[in-house]
N, C-alpha and C positions, 0 to 999 in steps of 0.2 A: 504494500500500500504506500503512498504518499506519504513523505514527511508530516509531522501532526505538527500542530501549531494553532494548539484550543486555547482559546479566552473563556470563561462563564462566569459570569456574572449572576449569583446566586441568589436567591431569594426575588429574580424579575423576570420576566419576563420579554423583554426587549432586545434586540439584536440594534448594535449604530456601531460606527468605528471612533476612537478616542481620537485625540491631540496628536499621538507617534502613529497615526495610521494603523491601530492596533485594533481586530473588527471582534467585539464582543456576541457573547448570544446570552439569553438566559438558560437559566438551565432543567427547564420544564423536560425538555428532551429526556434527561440524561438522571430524573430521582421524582419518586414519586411520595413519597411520607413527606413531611413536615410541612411546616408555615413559616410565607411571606413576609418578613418582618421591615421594617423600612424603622433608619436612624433617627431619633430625635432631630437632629440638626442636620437634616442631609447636604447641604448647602457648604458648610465646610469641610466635607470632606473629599477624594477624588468620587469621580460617579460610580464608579463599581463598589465600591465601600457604604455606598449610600444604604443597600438593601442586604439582608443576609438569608440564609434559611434555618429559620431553627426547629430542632427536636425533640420533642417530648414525651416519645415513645420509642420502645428498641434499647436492647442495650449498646449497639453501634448503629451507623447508617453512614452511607458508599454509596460514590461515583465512580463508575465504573466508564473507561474510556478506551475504543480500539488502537492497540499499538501492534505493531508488527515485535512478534518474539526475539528475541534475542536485542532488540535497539534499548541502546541507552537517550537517556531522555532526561532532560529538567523540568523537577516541577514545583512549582510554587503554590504558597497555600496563606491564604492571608483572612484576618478577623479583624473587627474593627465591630464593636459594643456596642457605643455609644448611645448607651441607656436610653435602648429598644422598647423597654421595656418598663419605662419610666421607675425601676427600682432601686437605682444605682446601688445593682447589685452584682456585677462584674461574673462571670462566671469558668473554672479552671477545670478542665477535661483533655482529652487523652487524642492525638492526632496519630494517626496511622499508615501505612501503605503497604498494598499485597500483601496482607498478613503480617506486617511489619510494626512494632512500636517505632513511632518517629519521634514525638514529642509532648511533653505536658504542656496545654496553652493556660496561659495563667494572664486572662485579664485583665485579672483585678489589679494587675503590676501597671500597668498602663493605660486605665478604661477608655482612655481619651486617645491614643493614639493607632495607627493600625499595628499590627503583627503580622510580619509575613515571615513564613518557614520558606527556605528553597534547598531542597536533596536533588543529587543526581544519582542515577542507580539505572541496573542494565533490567529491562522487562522481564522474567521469564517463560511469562505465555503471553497469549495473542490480548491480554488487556491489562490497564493497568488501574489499581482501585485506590481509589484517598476515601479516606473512611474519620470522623469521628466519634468519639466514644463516652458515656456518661461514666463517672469517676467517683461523684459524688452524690449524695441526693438533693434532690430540689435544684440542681445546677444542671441547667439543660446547655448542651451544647450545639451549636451554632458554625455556620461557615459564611463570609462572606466573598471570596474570588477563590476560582484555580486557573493556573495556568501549566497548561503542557504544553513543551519544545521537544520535535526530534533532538538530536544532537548526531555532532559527524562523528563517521564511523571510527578514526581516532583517536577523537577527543577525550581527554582524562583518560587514554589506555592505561597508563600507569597504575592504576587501578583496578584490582582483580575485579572480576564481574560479578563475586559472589559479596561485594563490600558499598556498602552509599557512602556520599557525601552530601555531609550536611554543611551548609555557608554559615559560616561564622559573619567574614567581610570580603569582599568584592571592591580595590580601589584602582583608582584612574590617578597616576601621582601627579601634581602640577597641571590636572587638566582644568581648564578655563570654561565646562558645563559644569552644573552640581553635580547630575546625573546623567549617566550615558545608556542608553538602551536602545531598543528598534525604532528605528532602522540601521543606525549606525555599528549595532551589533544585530547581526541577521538571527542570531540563537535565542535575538532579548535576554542577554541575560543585564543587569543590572551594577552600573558600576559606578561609585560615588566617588568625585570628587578630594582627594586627601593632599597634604601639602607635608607637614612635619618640621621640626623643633630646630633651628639652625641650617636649615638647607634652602636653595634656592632654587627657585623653579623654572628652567629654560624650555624653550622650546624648538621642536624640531626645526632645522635645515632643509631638510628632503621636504623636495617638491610630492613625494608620495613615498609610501611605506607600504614594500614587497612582503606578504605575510605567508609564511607557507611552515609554520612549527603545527605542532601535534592540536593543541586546545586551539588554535586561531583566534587571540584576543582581537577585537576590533580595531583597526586602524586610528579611530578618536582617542582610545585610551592610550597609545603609544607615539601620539602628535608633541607631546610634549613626557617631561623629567623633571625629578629633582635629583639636586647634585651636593656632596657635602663640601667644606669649603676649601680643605685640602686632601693631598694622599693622605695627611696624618691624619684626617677625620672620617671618624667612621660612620654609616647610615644605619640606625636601629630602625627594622622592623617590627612596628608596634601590632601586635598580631590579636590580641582581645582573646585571648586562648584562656580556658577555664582553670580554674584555682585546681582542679582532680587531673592527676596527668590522664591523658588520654591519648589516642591511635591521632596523628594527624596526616594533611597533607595538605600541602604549599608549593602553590605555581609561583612565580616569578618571572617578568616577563622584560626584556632588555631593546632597547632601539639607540646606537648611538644619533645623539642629537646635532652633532659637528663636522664637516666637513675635515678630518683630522690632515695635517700635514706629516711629511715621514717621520721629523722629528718626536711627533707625538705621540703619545700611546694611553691607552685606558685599560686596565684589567685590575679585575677584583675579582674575591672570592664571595661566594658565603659562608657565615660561619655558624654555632649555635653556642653558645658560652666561648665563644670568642676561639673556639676551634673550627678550621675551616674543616668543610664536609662536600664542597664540591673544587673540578678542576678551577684554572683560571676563567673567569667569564670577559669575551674581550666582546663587546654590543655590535654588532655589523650598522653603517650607516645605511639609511633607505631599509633595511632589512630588520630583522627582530630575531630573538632568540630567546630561549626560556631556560628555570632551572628549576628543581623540585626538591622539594624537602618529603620523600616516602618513606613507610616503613619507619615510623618515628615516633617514639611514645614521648609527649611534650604539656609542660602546661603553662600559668602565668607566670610561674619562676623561672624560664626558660628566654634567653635572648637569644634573638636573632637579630645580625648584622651580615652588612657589605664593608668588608677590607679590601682596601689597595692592597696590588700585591708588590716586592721592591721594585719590580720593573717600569713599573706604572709612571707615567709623568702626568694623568690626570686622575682627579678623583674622582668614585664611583659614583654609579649613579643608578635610578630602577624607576619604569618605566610605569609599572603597575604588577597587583600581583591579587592574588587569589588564596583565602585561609580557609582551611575546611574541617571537620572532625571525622573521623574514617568510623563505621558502624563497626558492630560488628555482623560476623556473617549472616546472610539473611535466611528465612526459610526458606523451602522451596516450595512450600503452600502443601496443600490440602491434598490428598492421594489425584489425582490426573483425574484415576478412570471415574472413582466416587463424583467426581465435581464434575462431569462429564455426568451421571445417572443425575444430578440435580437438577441440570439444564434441561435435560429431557422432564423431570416432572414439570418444573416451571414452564416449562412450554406448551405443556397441556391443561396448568391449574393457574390460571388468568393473578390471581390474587399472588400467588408464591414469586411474580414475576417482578415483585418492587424487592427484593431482597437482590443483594449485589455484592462484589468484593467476596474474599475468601470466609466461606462459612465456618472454620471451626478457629482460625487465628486470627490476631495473638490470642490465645487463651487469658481470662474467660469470656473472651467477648464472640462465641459462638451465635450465628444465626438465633435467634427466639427458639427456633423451632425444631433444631435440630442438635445434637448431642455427639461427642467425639472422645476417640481415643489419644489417649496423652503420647500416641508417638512421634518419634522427630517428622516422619510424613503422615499427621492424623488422617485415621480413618472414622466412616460416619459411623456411628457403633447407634445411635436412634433419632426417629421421626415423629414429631407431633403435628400430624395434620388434625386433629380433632377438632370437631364445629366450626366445619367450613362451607357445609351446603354444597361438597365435590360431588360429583352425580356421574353415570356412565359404570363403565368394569374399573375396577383398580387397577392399576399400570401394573405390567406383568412384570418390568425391568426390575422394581424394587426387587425383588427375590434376587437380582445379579449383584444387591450390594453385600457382601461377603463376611462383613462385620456387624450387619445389624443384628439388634439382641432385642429391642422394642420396636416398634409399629403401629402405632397408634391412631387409628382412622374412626373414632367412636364418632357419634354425632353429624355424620354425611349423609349424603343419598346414593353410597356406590349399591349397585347391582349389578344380579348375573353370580359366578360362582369367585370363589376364593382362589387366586392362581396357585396350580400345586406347588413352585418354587415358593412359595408364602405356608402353605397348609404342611409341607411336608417339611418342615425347616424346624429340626427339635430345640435350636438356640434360639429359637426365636420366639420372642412373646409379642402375642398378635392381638389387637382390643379392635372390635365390628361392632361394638353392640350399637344399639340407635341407627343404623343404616339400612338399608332395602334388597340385602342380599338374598338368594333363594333361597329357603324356608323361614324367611324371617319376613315379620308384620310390618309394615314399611310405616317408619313413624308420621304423622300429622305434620305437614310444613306449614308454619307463620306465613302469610301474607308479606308481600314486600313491604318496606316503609315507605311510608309517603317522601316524594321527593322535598327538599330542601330549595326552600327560598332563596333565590337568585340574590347574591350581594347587592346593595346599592352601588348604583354609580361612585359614588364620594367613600371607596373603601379605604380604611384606616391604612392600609399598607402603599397607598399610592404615594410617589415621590414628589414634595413639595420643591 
């Protein structure tokens, strides 16, 4: 399939293209539970942030988006409060992906400003799910934007594929925007502005800047440097790395900014406690080059700098650079063929079809409806479809799930006989009762409810 390159704009309904040519939709399409909510103040905030969708039922709830397998992809995930709900009561839950813990959103730290997470991470099957999660009680959780980017097929190689990256900071050194994103970076990703404590901020020579390294930062973020004031002075990268050492990784990205003559020369290293850990770095003019800090367990007690090295007759300089925290390994989801026999029920029971994302991870945040085994690839081990009003034969497939031990279809309208992979299944505990099977009295069905008054025009949720 095509590159992806989703905007949604959650809790609206509306599709327009922003300021960066960036063309949103809502996200009606793509989730069916929750409610509409629209900001106190929408007015100050960007327009995507303005609406959210929140949840009040479900122990999780997931968007689920098609990606081609195996691609890695950015994705961003952003909240924004703004006492919705006129309780200014902030509220802290649990963000997700592919069965993945990603992060505790805590906005009660911030109620007033947005929060945005952005992980990159390689797919493992054909879609990819942002899910969140209720943590607490009474704290219902809420999303206001996702955003998903392909990403090229080299990009962050460095990076096993069974590992995420989560953005700590994304900066542009000495650039003259705050922020730099699409179009100027075709991946959107997001890069602010940063200068630093005794350095000086020059800008490129080159009429244009040749980019062909692995991650492909954008050309705006490497128009300009900052530079320390001698070889004898060194550049501290101020990285915001957490107080817990943890797994990290760090791009660095280099453009010489000078037209150099033979006499002169520029190279530095990187270092980390002031021991270098890469070769010399000499910045090609018009050109770029990068360096990486992998495989490194690092936290806020940990410096990173750029030293001249003796040969050096200018002092270093860096161009822009990228700080991440490395996960750890992810799952690899829910058994295949299991979540494959799910698809198939959803596909024939209209109501199971707003359920999404992996149904048994991270544990316990299990489908409502369904129940698993604790192994590293859980299986569905039972099913509650009970008091659903399902009508027809009972799907023959369930009998191909392998580890189911309950089955619970009390309270429907199935008819017809009990498929023998079900009846002859001695692990298996099987509940009918209340349903229309042969030799059974077919229970009394309630009339439907009367349909539901049409909102007014002037709904509470529209965008002032």
């Amino acid at each position: 399939m095509d590159a992806v390159f989703l905007s949604i704009d959650c809790g609206s309904s509306e599709s327009y293209t922003d300021e960066n040519g960036i063309e949103w939709t809502g996200d009606d399409a793509y989730i069916q539970n929750g409610d509409n909510k629209t900001v106190a103040y929408p007015s100050l905030v960007p327009y995507p942030m303005s609406t959210m969708r929140v949840f009040s039922t479900r122990k999780k709830n997931c968007y689920s988006f098609k990606v081609d397998e195996g691609e890695r992809v950015l994705v961003r995930a952003s909240f924004y409060y703004g006492n919705y709900d006129r309780k200014n009561s902030p509220p802290v839950f649990d963000l997700q992906f592919d069965g993945n813990f990603w992060t505790t959103v805590n906005t009660s730290l911030r109620s007033y400003d947005v929060l945005s997470y952005e992980a990159i991470y390689v797919v493992k099957r054909n879609f990819t799910s942002i899910c969140v999660a209720q943590t607490k009680p009474g704290q219902l959780p809420f999303i206001s934007a996702i955003e998903v980017r392909s990403l090229g097929i080299n990009m962050y190689s460095q990076v096993p594929s069974n590992l995420a990256l989560h953005l700590i900071q994304r900066a542009a050194m000495g650039a003259n925007q705050t922020i730099i994103r699409y179009p100027d970076d075709a991946y959107d990703r997001t890069w602010n502005g940063a200068y630093g404590f005794g350095l000086s901020e020059v800008a490129s020579q080159a009429l244009s800047i040749n980019i062909t390294t692995n991650n492909s930062p954008p050309t705006a973020a490497l128009k300009n440097a900052v530079v320390s004031a001698s070889t004898s002075h060194i550049i501290i990268l101020f990285t915001d790395l957490p107080a817990k050492p943890t797994p990290v990784y760090i791009a660095t990205y280099f453009s010489e900014v000078l037209l150099l003559n033979p006499t002169q020369k520029r190279s530095f290293q990187l270092c980390i406690d002031d021991k270098p850990i890469s070769d010399p770095i000499i910045p090609p003019f018009a050109s770029a080059s990068e360096a990486y800090v992998t495989n490194r367990i690092a936290s806020a007690s940990n410096s990173f700098s750029l030293r001249a090295t003796s040969d050096s007759t200018l002092p270093p300089l860096v161009n822009a650079m990228e700080i991440y925290t490395v996960s750890n390994p992810l799952t690899n989801g829910t058994n295949v063929k299991d979540v494959e026999g799910l698809a198939v029920l959803q596909s024939g029971l209209k109501v199971l079809q707003e359920w999404s994302g992996d149904p048994c991870l991270p544990s316990p945040y299990t489908w409502d409806w369904v129940q698993c085994s604790s192994d590293l690839i859980p299986r569905i081990t039972a099913l509650d479809l009970s008091d659903n009003s399902f009508s027809g034969n009972i799907p023959e497939f369930l009998g191909t799930l392998p580890n189911l031990t309950l089955l619970n279809l009390a309270g429907n309208r199935f008819n017809g006989t009990i498929p023998t992979k079900l009846s002859s299944n001695k692990q298996l505990k099987l509940v009918v009762t209340g349903n229309c099977l042969n030799g059974m009295s077919c229970p009394h069905q309630s009339p439907p409810p009367l349909p539901k008054e049409a909102p007014s025009p002037s709904s509470p949720t529209d965008r002032e």
